[in-house]
C-alpha positions as a LaTeX table, in Angstrom:
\begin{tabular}{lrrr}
\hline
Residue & $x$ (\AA) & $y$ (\AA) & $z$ (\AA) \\
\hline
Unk1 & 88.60 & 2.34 & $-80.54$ \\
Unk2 & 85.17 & 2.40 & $-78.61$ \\
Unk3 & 84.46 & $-1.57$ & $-77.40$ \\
Unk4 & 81.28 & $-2.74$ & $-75.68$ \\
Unk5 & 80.22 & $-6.15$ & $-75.38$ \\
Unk6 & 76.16 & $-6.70$ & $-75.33$ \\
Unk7 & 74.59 & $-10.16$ & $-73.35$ \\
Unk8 & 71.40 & $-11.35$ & $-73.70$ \\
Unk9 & 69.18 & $-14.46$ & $-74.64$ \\
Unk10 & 67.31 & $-16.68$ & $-74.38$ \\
Unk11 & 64.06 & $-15.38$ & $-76.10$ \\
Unk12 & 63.48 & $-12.68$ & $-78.44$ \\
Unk13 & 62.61 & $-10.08$ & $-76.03$ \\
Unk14 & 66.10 & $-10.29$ & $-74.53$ \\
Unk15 & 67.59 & $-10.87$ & $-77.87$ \\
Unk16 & 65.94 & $-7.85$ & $-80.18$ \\
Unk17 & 66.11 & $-5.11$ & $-77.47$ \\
Unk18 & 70.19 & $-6.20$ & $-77.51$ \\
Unk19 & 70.43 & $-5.65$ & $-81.48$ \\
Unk20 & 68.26 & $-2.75$ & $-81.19$ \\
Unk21 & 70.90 & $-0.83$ & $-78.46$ \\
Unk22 & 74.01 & $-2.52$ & $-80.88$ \\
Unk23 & 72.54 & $-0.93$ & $-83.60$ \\
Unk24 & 72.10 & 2.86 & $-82.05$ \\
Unk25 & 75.35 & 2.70 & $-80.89$ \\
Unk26 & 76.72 & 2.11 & $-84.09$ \\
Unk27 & 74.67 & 5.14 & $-85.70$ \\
Unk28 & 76.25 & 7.48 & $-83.02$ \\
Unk29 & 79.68 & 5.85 & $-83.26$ \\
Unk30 & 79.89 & 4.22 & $-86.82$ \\
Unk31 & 84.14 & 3.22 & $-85.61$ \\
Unk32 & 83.03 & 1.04 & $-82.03$ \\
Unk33 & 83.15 & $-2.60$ & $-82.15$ \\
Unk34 & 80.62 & $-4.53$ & $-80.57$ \\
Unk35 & 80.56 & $-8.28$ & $-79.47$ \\
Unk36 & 77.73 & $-10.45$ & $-78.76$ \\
Unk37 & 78.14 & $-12.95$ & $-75.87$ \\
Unk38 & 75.44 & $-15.28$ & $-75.68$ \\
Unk39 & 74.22 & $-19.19$ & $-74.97$ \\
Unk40 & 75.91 & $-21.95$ & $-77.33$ \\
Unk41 & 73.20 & $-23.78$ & $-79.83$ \\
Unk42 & 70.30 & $-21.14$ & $-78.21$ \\
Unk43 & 67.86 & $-18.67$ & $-80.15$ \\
Unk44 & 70.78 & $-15.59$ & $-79.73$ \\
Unk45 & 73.18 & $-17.91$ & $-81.51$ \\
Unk46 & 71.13 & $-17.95$ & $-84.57$ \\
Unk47 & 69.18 & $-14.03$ & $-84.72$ \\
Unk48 & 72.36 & $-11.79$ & $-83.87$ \\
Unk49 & 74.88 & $-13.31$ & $-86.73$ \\
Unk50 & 71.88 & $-12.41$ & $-89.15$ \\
Unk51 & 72.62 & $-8.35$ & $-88.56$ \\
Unk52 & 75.96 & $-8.47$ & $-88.91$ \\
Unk53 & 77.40 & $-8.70$ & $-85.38$ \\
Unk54 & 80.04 & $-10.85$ & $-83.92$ \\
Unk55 & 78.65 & $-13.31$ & $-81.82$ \\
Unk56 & 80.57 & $-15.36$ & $-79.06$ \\
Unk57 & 79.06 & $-18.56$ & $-77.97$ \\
Unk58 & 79.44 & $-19.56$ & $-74.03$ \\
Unk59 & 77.56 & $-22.44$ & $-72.56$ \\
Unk60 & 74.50 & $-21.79$ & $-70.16$ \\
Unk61 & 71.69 & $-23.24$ & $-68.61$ \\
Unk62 & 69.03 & $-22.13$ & $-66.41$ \\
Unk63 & 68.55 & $-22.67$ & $-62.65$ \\
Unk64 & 65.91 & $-25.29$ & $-61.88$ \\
Unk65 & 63.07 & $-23.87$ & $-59.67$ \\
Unk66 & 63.40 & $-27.65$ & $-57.75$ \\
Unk67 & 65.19 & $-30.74$ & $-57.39$ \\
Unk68 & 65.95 & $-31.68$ & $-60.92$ \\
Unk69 & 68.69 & $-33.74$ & $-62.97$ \\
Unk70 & 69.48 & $-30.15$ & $-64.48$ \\
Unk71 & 71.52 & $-29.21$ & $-61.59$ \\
Unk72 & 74.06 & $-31.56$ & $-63.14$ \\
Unk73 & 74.26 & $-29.36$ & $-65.84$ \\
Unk74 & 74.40 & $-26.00$ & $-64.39$ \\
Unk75 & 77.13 & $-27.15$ & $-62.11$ \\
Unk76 & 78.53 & $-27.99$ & $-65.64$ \\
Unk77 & 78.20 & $-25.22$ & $-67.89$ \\
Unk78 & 77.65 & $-22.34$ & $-65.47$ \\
Unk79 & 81.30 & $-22.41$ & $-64.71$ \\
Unk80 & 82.60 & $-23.41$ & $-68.27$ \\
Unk81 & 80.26 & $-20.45$ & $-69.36$ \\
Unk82 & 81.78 & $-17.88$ & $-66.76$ \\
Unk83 & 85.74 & $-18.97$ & $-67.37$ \\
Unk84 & 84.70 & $-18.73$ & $-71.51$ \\
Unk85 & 83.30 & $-15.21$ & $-70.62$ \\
Unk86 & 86.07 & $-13.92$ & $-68.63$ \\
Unk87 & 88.49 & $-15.11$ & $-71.69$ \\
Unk88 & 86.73 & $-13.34$ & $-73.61$ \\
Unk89 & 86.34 & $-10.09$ & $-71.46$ \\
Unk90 & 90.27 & $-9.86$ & $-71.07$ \\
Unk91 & 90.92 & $-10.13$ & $-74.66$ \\
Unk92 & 88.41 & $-7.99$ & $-75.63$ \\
Unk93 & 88.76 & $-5.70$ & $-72.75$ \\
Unk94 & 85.52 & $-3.72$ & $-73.33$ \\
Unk95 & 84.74 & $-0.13$ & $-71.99$ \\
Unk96 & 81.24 & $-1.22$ & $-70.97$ \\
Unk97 & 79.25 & $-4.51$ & $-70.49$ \\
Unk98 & 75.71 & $-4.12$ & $-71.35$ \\
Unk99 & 72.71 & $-6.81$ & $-70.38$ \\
Unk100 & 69.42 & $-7.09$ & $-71.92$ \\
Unk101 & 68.05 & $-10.30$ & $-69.81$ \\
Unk102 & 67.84 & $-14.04$ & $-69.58$ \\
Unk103 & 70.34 & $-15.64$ & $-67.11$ \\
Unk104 & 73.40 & $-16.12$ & $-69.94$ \\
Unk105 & 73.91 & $-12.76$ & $-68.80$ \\
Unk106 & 74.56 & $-13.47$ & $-65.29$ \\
Unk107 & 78.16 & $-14.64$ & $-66.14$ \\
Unk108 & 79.08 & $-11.79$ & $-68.76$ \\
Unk109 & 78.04 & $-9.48$ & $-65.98$ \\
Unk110 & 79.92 & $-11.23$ & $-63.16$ \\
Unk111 & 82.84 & $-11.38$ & $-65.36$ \\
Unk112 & 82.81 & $-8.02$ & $-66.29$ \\
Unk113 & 82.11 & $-6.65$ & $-62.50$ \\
Unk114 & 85.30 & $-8.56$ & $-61.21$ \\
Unk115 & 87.21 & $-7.16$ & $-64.27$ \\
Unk116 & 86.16 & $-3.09$ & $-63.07$ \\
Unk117 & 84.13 & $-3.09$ & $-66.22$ \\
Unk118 & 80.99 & $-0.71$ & $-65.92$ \\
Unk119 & 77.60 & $-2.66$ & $-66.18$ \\
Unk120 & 74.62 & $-1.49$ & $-67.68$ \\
Unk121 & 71.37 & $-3.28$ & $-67.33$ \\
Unk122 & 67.96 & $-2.91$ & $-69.55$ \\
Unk123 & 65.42 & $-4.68$ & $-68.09$ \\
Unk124 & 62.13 & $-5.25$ & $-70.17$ \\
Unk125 & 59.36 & $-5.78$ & $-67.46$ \\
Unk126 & 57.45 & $-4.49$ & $-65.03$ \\
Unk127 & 59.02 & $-6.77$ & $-62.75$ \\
Unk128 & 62.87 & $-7.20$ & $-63.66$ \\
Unk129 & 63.59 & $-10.56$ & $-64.00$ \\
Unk130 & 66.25 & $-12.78$ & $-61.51$ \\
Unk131 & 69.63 & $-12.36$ & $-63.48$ \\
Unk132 & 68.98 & $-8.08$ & $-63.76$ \\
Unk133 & 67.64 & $-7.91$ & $-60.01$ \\
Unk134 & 71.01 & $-9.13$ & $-58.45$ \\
Unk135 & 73.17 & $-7.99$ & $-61.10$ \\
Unk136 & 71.45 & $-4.49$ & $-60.72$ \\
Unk137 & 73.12 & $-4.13$ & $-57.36$ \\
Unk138 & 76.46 & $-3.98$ & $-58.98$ \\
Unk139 & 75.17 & $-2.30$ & $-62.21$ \\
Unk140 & 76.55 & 1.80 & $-62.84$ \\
Unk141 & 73.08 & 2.43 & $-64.61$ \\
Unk142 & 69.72 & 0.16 & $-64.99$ \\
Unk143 & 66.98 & 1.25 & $-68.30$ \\
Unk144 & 63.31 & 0.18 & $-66.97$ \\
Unk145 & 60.21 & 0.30 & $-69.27$ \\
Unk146 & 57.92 & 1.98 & $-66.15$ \\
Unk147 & 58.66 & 3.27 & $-63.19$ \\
Unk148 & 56.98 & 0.80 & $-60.96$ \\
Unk149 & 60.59 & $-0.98$ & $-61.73$ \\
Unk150 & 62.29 & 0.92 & $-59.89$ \\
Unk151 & 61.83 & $-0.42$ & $-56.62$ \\
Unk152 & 63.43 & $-3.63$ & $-57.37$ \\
Unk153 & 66.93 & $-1.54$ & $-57.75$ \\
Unk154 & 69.44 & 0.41 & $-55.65$ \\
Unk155 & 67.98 & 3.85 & $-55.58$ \\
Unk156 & 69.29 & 6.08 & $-58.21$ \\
Unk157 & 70.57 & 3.93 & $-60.47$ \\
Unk158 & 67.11 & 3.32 & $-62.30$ \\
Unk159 & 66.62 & 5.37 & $-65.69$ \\
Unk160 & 62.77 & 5.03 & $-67.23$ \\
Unk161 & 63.51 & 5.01 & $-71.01$ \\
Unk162 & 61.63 & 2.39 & $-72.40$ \\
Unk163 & 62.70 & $-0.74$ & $-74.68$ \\
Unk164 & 64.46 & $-0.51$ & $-77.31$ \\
Unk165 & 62.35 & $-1.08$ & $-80.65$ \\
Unk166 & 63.34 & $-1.84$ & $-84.25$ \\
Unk167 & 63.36 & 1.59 & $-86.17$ \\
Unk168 & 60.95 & 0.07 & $-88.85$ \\
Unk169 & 58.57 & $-0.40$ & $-86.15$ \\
Unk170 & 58.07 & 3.23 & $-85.34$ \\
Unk171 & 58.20 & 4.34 & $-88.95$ \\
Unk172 & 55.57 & 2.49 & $-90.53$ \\
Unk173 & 52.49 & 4.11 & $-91.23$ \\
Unk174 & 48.94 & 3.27 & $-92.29$ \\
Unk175 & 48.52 & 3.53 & $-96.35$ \\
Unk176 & 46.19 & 2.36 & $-99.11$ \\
Unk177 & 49.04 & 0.31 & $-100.30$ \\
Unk178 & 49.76 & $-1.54$ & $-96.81$ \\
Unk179 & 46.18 & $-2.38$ & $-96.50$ \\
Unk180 & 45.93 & $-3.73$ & $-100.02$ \\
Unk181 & 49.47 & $-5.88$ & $-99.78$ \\
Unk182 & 47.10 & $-7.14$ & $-96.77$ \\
Unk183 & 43.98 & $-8.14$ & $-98.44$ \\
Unk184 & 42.22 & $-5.39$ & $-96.12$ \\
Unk185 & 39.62 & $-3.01$ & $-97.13$ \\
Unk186 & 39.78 & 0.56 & $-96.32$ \\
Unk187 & 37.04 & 1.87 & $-93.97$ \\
Unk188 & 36.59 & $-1.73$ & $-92.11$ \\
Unk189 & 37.89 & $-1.48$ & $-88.55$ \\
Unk190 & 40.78 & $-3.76$ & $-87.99$ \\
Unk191 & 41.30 & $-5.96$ & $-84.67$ \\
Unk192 & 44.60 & $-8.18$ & $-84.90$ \\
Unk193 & 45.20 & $-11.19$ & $-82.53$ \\
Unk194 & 48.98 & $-11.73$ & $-81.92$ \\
Unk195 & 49.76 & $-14.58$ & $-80.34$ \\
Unk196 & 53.52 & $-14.28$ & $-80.57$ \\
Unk197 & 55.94 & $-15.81$ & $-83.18$ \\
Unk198 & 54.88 & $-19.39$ & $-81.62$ \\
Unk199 & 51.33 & $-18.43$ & $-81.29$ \\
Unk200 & 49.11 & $-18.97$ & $-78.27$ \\
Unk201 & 46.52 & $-21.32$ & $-78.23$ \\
Unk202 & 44.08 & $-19.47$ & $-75.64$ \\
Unk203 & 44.22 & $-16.38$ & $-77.71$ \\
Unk204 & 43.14 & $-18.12$ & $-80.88$ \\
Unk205 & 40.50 & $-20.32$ & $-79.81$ \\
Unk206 & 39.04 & $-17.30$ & $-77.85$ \\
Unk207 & 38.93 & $-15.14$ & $-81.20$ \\
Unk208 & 37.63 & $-17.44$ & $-82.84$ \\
Unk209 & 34.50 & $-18.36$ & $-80.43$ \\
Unk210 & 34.59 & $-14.43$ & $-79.88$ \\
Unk211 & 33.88 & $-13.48$ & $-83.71$ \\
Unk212 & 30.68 & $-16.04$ & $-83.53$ \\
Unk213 & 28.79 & $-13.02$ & $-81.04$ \\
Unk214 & 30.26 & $-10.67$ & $-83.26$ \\
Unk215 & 28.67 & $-11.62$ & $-86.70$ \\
Unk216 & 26.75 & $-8.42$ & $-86.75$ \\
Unk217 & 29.69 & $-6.33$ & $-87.04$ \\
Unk218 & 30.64 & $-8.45$ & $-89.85$ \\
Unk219 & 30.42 & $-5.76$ & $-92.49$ \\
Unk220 & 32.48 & $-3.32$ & $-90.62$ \\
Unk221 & 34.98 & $-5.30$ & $-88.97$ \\
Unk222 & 38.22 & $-6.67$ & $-90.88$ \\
Unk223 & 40.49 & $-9.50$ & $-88.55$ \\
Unk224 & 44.41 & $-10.05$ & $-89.09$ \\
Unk225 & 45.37 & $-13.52$ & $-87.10$ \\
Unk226 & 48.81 & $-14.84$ & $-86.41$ \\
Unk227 & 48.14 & $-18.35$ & $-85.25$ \\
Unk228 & 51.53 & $-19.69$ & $-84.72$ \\
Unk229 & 52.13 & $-22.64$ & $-87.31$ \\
Unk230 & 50.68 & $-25.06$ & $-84.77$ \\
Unk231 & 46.97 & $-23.83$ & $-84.77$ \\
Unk232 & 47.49 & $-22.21$ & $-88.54$ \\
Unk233 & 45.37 & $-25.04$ & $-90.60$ \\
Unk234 & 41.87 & $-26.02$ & $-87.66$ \\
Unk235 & 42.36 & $-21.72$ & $-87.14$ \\
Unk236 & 42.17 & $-20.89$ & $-90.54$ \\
Unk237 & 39.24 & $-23.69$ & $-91.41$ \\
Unk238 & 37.35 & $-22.05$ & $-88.45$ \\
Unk239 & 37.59 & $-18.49$ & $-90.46$ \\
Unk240 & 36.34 & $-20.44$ & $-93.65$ \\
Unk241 & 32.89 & $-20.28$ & $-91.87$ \\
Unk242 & 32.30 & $-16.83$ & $-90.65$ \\
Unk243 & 31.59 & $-14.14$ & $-93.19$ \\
Unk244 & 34.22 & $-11.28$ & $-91.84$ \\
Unk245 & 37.41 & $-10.34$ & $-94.21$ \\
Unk246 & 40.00 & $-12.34$ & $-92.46$ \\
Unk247 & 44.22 & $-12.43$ & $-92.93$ \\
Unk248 & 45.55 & $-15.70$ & $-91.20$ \\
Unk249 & 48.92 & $-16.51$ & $-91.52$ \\
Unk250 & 50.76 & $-18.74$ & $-89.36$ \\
Unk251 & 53.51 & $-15.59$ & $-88.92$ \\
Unk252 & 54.50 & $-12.21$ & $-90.10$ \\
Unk253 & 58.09 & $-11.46$ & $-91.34$ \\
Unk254 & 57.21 & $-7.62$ & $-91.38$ \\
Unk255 & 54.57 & $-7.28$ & $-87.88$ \\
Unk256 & 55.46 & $-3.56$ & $-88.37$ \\
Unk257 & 52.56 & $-3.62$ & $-91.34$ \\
Unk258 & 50.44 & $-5.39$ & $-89.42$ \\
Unk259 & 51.06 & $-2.39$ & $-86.82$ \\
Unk260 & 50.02 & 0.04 & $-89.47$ \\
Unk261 & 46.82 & $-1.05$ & $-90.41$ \\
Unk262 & 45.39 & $-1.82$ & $-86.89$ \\
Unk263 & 43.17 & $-0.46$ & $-85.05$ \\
Unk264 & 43.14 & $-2.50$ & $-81.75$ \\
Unk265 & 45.35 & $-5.55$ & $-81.17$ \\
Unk266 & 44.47 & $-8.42$ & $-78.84$ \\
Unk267 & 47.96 & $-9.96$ & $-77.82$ \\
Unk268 & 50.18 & $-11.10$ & $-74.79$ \\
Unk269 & 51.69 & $-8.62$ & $-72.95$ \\
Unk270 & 55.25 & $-9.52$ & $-72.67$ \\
Unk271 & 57.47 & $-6.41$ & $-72.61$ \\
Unk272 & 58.56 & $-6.02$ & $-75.91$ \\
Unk273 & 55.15 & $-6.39$ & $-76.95$ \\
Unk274 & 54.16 & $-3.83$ & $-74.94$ \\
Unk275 & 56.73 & $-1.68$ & $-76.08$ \\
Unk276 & 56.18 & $-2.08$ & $-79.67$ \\
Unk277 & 51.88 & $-1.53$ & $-79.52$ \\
Unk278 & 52.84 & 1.64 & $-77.01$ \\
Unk279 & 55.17 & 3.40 & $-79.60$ \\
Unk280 & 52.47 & 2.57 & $-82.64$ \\
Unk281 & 49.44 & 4.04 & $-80.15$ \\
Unk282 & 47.40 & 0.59 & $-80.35$ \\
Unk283 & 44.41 & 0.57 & $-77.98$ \\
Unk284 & 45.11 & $-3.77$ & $-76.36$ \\
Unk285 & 42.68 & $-6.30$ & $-75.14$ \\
Unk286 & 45.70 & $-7.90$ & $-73.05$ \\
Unk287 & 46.05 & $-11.76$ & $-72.18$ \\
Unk288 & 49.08 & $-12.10$ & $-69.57$ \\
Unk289 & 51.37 & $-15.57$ & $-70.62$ \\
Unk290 & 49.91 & $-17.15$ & $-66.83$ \\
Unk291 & 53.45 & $-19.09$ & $-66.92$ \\
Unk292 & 55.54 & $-16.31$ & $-67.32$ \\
Unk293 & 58.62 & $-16.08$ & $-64.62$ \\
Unk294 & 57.63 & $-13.98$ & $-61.95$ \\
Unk295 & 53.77 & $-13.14$ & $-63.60$ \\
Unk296 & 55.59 & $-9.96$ & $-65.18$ \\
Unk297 & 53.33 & $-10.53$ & $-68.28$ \\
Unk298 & 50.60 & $-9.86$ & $-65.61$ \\
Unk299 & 52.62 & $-6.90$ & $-63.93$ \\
Unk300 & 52.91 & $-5.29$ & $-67.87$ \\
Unk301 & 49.31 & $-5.40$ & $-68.30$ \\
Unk302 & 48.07 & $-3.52$ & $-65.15$ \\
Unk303 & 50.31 & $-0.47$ & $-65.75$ \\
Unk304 & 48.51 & $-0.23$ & $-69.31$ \\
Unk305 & 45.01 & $-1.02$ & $-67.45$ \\
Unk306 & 45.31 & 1.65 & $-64.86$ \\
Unk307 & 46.63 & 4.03 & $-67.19$ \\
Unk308 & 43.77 & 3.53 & $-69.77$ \\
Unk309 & 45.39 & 2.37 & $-72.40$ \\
Unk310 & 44.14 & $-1.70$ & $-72.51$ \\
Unk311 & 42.06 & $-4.13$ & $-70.89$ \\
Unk312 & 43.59 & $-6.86$ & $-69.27$ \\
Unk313 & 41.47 & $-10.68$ & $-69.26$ \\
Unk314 & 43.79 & $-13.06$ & $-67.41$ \\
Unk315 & 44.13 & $-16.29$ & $-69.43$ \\
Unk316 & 42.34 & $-18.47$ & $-67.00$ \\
Unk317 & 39.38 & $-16.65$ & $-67.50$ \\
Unk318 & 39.47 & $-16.17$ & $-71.56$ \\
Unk319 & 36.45 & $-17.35$ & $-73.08$ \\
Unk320 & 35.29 & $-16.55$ & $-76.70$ \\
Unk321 & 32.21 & $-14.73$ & $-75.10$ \\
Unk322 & 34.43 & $-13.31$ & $-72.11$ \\
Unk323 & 36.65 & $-11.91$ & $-75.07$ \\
Unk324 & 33.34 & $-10.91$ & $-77.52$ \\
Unk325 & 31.73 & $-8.66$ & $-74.74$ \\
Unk326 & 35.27 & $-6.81$ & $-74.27$ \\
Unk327 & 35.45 & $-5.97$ & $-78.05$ \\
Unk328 & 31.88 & $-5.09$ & $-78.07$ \\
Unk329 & 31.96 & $-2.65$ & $-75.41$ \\
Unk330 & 35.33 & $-1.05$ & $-77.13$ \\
Unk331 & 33.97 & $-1.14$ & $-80.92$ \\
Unk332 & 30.44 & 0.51 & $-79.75$ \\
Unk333 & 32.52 & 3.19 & $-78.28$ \\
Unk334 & 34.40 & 5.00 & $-80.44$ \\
Unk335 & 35.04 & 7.96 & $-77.95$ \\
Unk336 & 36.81 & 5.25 & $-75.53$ \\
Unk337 & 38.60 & 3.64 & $-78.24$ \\
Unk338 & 40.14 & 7.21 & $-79.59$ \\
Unk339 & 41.25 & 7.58 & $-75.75$ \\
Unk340 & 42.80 & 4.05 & $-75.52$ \\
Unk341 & 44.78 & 5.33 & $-78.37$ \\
Unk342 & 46.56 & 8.30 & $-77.08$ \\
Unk343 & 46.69 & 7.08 & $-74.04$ \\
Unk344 & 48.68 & 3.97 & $-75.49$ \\
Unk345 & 51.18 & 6.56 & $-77.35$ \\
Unk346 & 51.45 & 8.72 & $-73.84$ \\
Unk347 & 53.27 & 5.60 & $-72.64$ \\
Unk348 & 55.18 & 4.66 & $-75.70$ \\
Unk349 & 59.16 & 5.19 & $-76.06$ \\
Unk350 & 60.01 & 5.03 & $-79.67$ \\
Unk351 & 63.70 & 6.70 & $-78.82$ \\
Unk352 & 64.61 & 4.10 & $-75.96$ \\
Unk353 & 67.11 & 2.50 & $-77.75$ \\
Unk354 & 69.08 & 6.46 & $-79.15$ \\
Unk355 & 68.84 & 7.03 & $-75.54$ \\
Unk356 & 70.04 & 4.11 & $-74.15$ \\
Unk357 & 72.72 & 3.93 & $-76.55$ \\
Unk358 & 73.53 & 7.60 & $-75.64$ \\
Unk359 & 74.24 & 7.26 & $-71.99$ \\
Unk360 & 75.85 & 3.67 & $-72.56$ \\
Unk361 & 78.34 & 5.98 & $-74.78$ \\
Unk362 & 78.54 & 8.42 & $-72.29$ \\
Unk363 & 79.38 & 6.33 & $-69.55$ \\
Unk364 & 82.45 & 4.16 & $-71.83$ \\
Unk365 & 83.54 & 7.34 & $-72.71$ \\
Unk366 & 83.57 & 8.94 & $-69.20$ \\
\hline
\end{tabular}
C-alpha cells in the first residue's frame, strides 16, 4: 500500500494547502494512507481531524528572532518533536514526506531525509519561508506559486504549479440564487474587504472612511465585509450610517460564495489568498500583513502589481481616502477593471493541487 506522510502548520495557509494535496492524492489513489504530522495543542491539531485524516501530534515551537525565555523551550520540544517524528517515520515508513510550511515541518523533514525518504516541499510565497529554504536543499522536488521563487532553491528542483486550493473554491459560480442567499442585488457592482478569518483592523477602518468619498456611487455599488469578530459590532454600526447595500459578518463558513458574487476584492495578500482570488479571476486592491516573516505578503503583491492584475497600498500608508481614490480610479474604468480580471485568471492555478499530487505519486511510486 501507497504511504505518504504530509507536515505542515501553524496557520491556515500551511494547513489547507496540506489537506488540499491529501485530498488529490486520495482521488488518484483512493487505497494510499496518509498521516498528518503536525504541532501538539496548535491550529493543525484541530482543522486536519475534521476531514477525516489521521493526525499525529509532535511538540514544536518556533525559533525566537532574539534573546528570549523561548529558547528554553525550543531546546525542549525541538528535540522531543524530532525523536516523536522519527518514531513515527520508522513505523510508518512512508514512500514520500511532503511539507507545506511553518517550522513543525523542519523535524518531519529532517527525520525523513536521514531515513532516505524523498522530500517534497510546497512553498506558498513569493519568498519561501525559513523551514522550506534549508529543507529545499535536501528536497527531490520543491512546488512554488511564481517563478520569482525559484531563486531561493537548488536549480532544477523548483516546479511553478501554484497552491493547492479547495475544489469548491474553483467551482463556484456567480448565480441569482448566491446573490440573493447574500442579501445582494443583481446589477450593483460588488467590492468585498477580506480581512482574513481574524480580520484586520487597517483594512476595515480604511473601508469604512473609504465608502464616506464614495457616497455617490451609492446606488451602484453593493459591499460584502468580513470584519473579524473583533471589529464586527463599531464595523457594522459604522455601515448603519451610510446608505450602500452592505453584508457584514464577522466570518464566512463558505468564502467560495463570497468569491462568486465579487467583482473586486480588497484583502491581504498572503499566499493562499492570492491563490484563491487568482483561480476565481478577482481584480485586488492589495494590503501586504507589514509583520509578515520575511515581508512575503509584500513580495505576493508586486508579482500581481507588475503583472496587472492588483494594486498594491502598503499598510502604513492605508488611509480611507488613500483607499477611496484607488477604488475610484478602478470603478470609473471599466475597461481597466475587465483587464485586472483576466489578467488575475492568467496567473491563477486552479489544478495545483491534481498536479502536485500527481508528481508526489510519481515520485513514491518511482
Amino acid at each position: 500500500m501507497l504511504r505518504i506522510v504530509i507536515s505542515g502548520g501553524g496557520t491556515g495557509g500551511h494547513i489547507y494547502p496540506a489537506i488540499a494535496i491529501a485530498n488529490e492524492v486520495l482521488q488518484l489513489e483512493p487505497q494510499a494512507e496518509v498521516i498528518f504530522i503536525g504541532g501538539k495543542g496548535r491550529r493543525e491539531s484541530m482543522i486536519v481531524p475534521k476531514f477525516g485524516f489521521n493526525f499525529v501530534p509532535i511538540l514544536v515551537e518556533g525559533f525566537p528572532r532574539g534573546i528570549s525565555a523561548r529558547w528554553f523551550k525550543v531546546a525542549f520540544k525541538v528535540p522531543m518533536g524530532f525523536v516523536k517524528s522519527m518514531i513515527v517515520l520508522r513505523g510508518f515508513s512512508p514512500h514520500v514526506a511532503i511539507g507545506t510550511g511553518g517550522y513543525v515541518c523542519g523535524p518531519v523533514l529532517l527525520g525523513a531525509l536521514l531515513l532516505h525518504i524523498p522530500i517534497l516541499i510546497q512553498e506558498q510565497n513569493a519568498v519561501p519561508g525559513i523551514t522550506s529554504r534549508i529543507m529545499g536543499r535536501w528536497a527531490d522536488e520543491i512546488y512554488i506559486p511564481f517563478p520569482a521563487a525559484a531563486r531561493f532553491f537548488p536549480s532544477g528542483k523548483a516546479k511553478v504549479t501554484g497552491n493547492p486550493i479547495r475544489p469548491e473554491i474553483v467551482a463556484a459560480k456567480a448565480s441569482a440564487e448566491e446573490r440573493e442567499k447574500l442579501g445582494l442585488e443583481k446589477d450593483k457592482l460588488t467590492i468585498s474587504f477580506l480581512g482574513g478569518s481574524q480580520g484586520a483592523s487597517s483594512i476595515n477602518a480604511a473601508a469604512v472612511g473609504a465608502l464616506k468619498y464614495l457616497l455617490r456611487f451609492a446606488p451602484h455599488l453593493q459591499i460584502i465585509h468580513q470584519t473579524g469578530e473583533r471589529d464586527f459590532l463599531t464595523i457594522k454600526k459604522a455601515y448603519d450610517e451610510l446608505p450602500f447595500t452592505i453584508v457584514v459578518q464577522p466570518y464566512f463558513d463558505t468564502i467560495e460564495d463570497v468569491y462568486a458574487v465579487t467583482d473586486m476584492v480588497v484583502c491581504r495578500s498572503g499566499g493562499m489568498t492570492i491563490a484563491e482570488i487568482t483561480a476565481c479571476g478577482l481584480p485586488a486592491v492589495l494590503i501586504p500583513y507589514p509583520f509578515a516573516a520575511g515581508d512575503e505578503q509584500t513580495f505576493n503583491a508586486q508579482v500581481l502589481e507588475k503583472s496587472g492584475a492588483a494594486v498594491m497600498i502598503q499598510n502604513d500608508q492605508l488611509t480611507g481616502e488613500r483607499l477611496a481614490n484607488v477604488l475610484t480610479s478602478l470603478i470609473q474604468d471599466k475597461k481597466r477593471l475587465s483587464d485586472m480580471a483576466e489578467k488575475s485568471r492568467s496567473l491563477g492555478r486552479p489544478e495545483a493541487a491534481r498536479e502536485i499530487a500527481r508528481s508526489a505519486l510519481s515520485i513514491a511510486l518511482g
